[in-house]
N, C-alpha and C positions, 0 to 999 in steps of 0.2 A: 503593652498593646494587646487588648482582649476584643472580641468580636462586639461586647457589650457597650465599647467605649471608642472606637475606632469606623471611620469610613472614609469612602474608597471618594476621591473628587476630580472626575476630569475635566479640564480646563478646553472649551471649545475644538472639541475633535471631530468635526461641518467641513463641509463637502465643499467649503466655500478654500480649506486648507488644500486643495487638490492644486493650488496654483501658486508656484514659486516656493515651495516649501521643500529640503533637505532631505532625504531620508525617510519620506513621508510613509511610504509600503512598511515598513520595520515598527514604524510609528504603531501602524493599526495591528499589526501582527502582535509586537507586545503588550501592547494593547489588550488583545485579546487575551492574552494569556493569564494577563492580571485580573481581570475583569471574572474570568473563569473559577482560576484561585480566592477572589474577595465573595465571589456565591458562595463557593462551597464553603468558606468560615463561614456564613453569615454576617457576613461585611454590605452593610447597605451601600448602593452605588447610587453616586450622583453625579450628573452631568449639567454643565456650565453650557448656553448657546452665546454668543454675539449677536446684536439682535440690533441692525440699522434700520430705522424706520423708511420705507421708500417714499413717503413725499418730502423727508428731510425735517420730520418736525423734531426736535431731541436728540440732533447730531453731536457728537464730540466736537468740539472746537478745532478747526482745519478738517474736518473728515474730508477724504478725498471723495469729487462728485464729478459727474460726467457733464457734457454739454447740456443737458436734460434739469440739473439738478440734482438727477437720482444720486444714491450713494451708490461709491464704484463695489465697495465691498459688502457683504453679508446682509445685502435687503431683504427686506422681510417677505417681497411678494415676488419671491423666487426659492428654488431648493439649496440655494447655498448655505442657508442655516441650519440646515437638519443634520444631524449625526452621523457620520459614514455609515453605510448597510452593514459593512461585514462586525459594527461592533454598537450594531443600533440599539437603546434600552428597550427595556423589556417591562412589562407591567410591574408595577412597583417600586421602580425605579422613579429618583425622582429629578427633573428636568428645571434646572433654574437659568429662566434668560437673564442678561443683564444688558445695561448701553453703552458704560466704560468698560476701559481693561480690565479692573481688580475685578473677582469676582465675586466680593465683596462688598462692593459699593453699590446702594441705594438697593440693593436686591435681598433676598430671604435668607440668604446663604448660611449666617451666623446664629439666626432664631431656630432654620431649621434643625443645623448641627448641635446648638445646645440644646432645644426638645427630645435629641435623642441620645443625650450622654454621651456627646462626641467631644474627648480631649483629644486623640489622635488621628491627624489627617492623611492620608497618604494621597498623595498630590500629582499632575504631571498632566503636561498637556500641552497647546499651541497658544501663540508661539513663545519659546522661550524666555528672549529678552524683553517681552511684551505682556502680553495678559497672564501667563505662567507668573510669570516674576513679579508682576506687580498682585499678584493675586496669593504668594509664597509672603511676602513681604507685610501684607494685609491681615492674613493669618496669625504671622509672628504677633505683630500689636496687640492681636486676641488673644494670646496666651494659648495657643494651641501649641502641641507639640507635633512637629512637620516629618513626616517622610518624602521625601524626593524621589519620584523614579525618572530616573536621568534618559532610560531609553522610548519611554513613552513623549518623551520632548524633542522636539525639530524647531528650528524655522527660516529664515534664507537664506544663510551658510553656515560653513561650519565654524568660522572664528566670531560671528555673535551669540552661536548657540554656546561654546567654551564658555566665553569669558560671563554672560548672563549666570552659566551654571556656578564659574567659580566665583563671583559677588557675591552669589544665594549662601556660598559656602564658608565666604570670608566673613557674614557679617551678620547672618540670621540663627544666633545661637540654639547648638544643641539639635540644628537639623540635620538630620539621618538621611545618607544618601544614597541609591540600591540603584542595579538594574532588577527588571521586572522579574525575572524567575530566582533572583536573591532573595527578593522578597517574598514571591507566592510561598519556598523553600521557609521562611519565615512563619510564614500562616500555617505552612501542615505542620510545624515544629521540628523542623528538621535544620541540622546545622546550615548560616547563612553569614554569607559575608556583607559587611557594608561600609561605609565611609564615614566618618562625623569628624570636624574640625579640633585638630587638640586645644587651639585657644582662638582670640579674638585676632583679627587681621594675620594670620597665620600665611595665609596661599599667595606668596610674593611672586607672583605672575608676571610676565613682561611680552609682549609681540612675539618675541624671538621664542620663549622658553613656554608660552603658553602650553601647546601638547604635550610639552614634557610632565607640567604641573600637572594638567587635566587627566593624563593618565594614570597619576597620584589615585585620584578617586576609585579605582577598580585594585589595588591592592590587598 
C-alpha cells in the first residue's frame, strides 16, 4: 500500500446519519483522525453522498416516504446529504453521490479509482450492514484489495454492526481490518497492528459468542 496506488473512501458520513446511529461522536472523531493521516501520505480522499431525489423520481424500491411522498431519508432539498462539518471535504477532494447502497453502483466510483492507480481502498463508513457492506462487497468483485477501518463504521446497534463486520471478514478475501490510528500508524510507517482472516469461513460466530469472536479482531 503506497500513497501512488491507495485511497482513502468514505462511505456516507451526512448529517442525515445524526439519527438513530451507534456511536456516531467516535464515528466522526476517528474519522477525523484518518482523514488527517491520508493528507499527510498523500492519500487522495473521497467521499460517497446518499442522494434521495425529493419529488421521488429514482427511488429505491420500498424507500420509505412520508404522507407527502417525499422520501423520509437523505432528500436532496435539505441538508441531510451533506458531510458532517467537523469532517467536511476540502478542495480537491472528490465527492461521488449515488441512489443505491453499494457505492458502486451506476456511479463514477470505479472509473475514478482506476484513473488514479488505485488498487488499494481503505474503506469505512455508514451504515455498516448497509451501504458500508454492500459497498466492501462491490469492491471485492473489482479486484481491489480492501482495508477495513472498523471504528469509522456505526449503524443502529451494536449486534448489526458485529455481525455485518464479521461476514465482511468471513467471506471478502484477504481484507485487512484496522482501527483508525492502527492504520494512520501504518501510513507514517510505524509499527501497526491489524486483523485479516487465516482462511475462508473461518469466524464461527453464534448470538451468544458473537463479542467474543468480534473481539478476535483487535488482537
Amino acid at each position: 500500500m503506497q500513497a501512488d496506488n491507495t485511497a482513502l473512501v468514505l462511505i456516507d458520513l451526512q448529517k442525515e446519519g445524526q439519527f438513530g446511529i451507534d456511536a456516531l461522536d467516535s464515528v466522526v472523531r476517528n474519522s477525523r483522525i484518518l482523514i488527517d493521516g491520508c493528507r499527510r501520505a498523500g492519500i487522495p480522499v473521497i467521499y460517497t453522498r446518499q442522494v434521495n431525489r425529493a419529488d421521488g423520481v429514482g427511488l429505491s424500491l420500498g424507500e420509505p416516504l412520508d404522507d407527502t411522498g417525499r422520501p423520509v431519508l437523505y432528500a436532496d432539498d435539505s441538508d441531510a446529504i451533506e458531510i458532517f462539518d467537523a469532517i467536511a471535504p476540502e478542495p480537491g477532494d472528490i465527492v461521488i453521490d449515488k441512489h443505491r447502497w453499494s457505492s458502486f453502483h451506476a456511479t463514477s466510483l470505479d472509473l475514478v479509482l482506476r484513473s488514479l492507480g488505485v488498487q488499494h481502498v481503505i474503506i469505512g463508513g455508514l451504515v455498516t450492514d448497509g451501504c458500508l457492506m454492500t459497498s466492501v462487497f462491490d469492491g471485492y468483485f473489482r479486484d481491489y484489495q480492501l482495508h477495513l477501518v472498523k471504528d469509522i463504521c456505526a449503524t443502529s446497534n451494536e449486534g448489526a454492526h458485529m455481525a455485518a463486520i464479521l461476514i465482511m471478514a468471513n467471506w471478502v478475501y484477504g481484507l485487512e481490518i484496522y482501527n483508525s490510528r492502527e492504520l494512520v500508524k501504518r501510513l507514517d510507517g510505524q509499527p501497526f497492528r491489524h486483523w485479516q482472516s487465516p482462511g475462508v469461513d473461518t469466524m464461527q460466530f453464534t448470538p451468544e459468542t458473537m463479542r467474543q469472536v468480534f473481539a478476535r479482531l483487535d488482537d
